[in-house]
C-alpha positions as a Markdown table, in Angstrom:
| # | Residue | x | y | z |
|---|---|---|---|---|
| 1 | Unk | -106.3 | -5.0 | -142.7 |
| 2 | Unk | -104.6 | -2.6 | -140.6 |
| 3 | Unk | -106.3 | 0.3 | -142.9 |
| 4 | Unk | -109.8 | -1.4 | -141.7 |
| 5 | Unk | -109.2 | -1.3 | -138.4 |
| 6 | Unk | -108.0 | 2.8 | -138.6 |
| 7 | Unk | -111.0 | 3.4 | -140.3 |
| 8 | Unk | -113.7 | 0.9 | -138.4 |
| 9 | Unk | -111.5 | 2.6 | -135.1 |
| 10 | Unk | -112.3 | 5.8 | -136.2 |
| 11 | Unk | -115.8 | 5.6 | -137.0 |
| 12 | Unk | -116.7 | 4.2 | -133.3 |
| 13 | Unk | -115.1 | 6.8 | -131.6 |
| 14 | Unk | -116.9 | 9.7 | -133.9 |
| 15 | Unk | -119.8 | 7.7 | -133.4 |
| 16 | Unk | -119.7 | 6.2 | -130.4 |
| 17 | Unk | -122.4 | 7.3 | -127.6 |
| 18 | Unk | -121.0 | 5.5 | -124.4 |
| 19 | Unk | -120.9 | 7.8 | -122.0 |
| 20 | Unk | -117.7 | 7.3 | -121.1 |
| 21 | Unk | -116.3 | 8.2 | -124.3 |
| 22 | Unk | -114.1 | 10.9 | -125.5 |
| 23 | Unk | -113.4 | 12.7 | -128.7 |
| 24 | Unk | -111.0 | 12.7 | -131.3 |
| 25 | Unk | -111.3 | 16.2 | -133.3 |
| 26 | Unk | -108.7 | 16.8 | -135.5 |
| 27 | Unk | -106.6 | 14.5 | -134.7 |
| 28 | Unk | -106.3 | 14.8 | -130.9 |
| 29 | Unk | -108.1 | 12.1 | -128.1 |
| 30 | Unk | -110.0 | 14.5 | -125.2 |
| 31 | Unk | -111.1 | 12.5 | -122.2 |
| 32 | Unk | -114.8 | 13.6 | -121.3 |
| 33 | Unk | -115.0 | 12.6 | -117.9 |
| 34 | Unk | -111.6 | 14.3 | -116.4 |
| 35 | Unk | -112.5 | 18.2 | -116.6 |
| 36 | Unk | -110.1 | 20.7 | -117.9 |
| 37 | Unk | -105.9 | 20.0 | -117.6 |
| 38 | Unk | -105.0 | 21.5 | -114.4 |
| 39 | Unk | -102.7 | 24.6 | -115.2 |
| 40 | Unk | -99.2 | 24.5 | -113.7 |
| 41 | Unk | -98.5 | 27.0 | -110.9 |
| 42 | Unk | -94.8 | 28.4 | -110.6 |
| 43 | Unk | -93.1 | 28.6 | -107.6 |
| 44 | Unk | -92.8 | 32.5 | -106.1 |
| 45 | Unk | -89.1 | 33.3 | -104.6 |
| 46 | Unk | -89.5 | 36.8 | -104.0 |
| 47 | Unk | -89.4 | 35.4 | -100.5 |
| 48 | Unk | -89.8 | 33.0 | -97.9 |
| 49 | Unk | -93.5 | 33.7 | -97.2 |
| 50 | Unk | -94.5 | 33.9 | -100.9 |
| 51 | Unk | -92.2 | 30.8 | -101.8 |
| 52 | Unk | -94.2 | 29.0 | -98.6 |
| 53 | Unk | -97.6 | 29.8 | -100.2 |
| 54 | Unk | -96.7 | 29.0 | -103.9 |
| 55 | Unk | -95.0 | 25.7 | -102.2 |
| 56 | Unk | -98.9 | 25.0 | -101.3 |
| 57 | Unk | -99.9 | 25.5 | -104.5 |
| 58 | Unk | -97.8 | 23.8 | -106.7 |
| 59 | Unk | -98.3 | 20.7 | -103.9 |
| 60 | Unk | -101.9 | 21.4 | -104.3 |
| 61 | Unk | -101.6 | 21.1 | -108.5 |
| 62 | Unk | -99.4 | 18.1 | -108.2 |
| 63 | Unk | -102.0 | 16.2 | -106.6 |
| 64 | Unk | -104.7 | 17.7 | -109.1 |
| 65 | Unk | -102.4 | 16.8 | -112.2 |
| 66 | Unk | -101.9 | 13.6 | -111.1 |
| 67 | Unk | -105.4 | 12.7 | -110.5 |
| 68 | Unk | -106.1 | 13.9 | -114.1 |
| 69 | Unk | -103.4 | 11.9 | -115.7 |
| 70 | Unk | -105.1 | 8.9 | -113.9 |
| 71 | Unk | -108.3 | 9.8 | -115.0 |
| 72 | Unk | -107.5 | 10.0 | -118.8 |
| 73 | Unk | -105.3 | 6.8 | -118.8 |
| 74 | Unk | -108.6 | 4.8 | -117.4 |
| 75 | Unk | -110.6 | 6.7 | -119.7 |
| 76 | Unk | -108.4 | 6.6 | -122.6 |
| 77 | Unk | -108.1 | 2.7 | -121.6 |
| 78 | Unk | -111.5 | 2.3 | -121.6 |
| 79 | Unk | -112.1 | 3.6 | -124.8 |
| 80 | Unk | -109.4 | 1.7 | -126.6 |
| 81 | Unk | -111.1 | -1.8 | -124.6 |
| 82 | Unk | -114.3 | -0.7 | -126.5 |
| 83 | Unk | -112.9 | 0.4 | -129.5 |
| 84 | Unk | -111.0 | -2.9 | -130.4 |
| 85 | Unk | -114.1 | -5.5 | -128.9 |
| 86 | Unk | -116.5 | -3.3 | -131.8 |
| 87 | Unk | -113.9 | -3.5 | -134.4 |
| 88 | Unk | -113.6 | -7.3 | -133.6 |
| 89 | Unk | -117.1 | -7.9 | -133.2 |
| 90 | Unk | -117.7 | -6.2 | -137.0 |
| 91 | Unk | -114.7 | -8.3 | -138.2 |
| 92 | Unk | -116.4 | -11.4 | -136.9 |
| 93 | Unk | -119.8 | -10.5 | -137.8 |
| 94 | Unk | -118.0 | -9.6 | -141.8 |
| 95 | Unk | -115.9 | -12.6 | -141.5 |
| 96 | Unk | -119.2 | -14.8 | -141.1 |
| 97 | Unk | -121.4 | -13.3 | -143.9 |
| 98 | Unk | -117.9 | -13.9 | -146.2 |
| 99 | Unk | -117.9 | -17.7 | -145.1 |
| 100 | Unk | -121.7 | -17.8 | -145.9 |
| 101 | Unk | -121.4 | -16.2 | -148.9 |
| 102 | Unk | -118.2 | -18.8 | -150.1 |
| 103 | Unk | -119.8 | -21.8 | -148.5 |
| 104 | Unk | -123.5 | -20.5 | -151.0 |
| 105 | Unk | -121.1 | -20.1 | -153.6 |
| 106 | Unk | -119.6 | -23.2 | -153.6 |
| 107 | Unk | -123.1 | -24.8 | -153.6 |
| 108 | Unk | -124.1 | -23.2 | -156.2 |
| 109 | Unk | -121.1 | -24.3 | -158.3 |
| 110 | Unk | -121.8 | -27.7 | -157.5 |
| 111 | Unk | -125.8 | -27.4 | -158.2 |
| 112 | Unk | -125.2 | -25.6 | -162.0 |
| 113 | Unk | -122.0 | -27.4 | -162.8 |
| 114 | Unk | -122.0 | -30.7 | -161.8 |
């Protein structure tokens, strides 16, 4: 079951076209929506004035890298919502052609052997 669900899983997120969606290429998840990772800026202590100014920016990619991590967990969220409401939609749309195909079955035992 749980092999099913990988491969059912996988199949909607290389297929999927929601627009929201992002990608999974060899082996790694990439948000779609969120841009690029912000890059980390390091703080300058050559002195005061260039430690002020690289204090700015690392505030300034703090609040940039934070935004982003919120961005791909409600992406990466979202994605995961959809991923498991198609792979339990499939398993109840399989799950009823199985029952049909039992219950016809059964019938047919009953119509050619009794």
């Amino acid at each position: 079951m749980t092999h099913r669900f990988a491969w059912f899983a996988l199949a909607f997120v290389l297929l999927s076209s929601a627009a929201h969606a992002g990608t999974i290429s060899n082996g790694q998840w990439t948000a779609s929506t969120c841009g690029a990772e912000p890059t980390p800026v390091d703080f300058n202590l050559s002195s005061v004035e260039a430690f002020n100014k690289s204090a700015t920016a690392v505030k300034k990619w703090q609040t940039a890298a934070s935004t982003y991590s919120n961005c791909i967990v409600h992406e990466a969220t979202d994605d995961n919502n959809t991923i498991t409401k198609s792979v339990n939609d499939t398993q109840d749309r399989l799950k009823g052609q199985f029952d049909k195909a039992n219950a016809d079955m059964k019938k047919a035992q009953s119509k050619f052997n009794g």
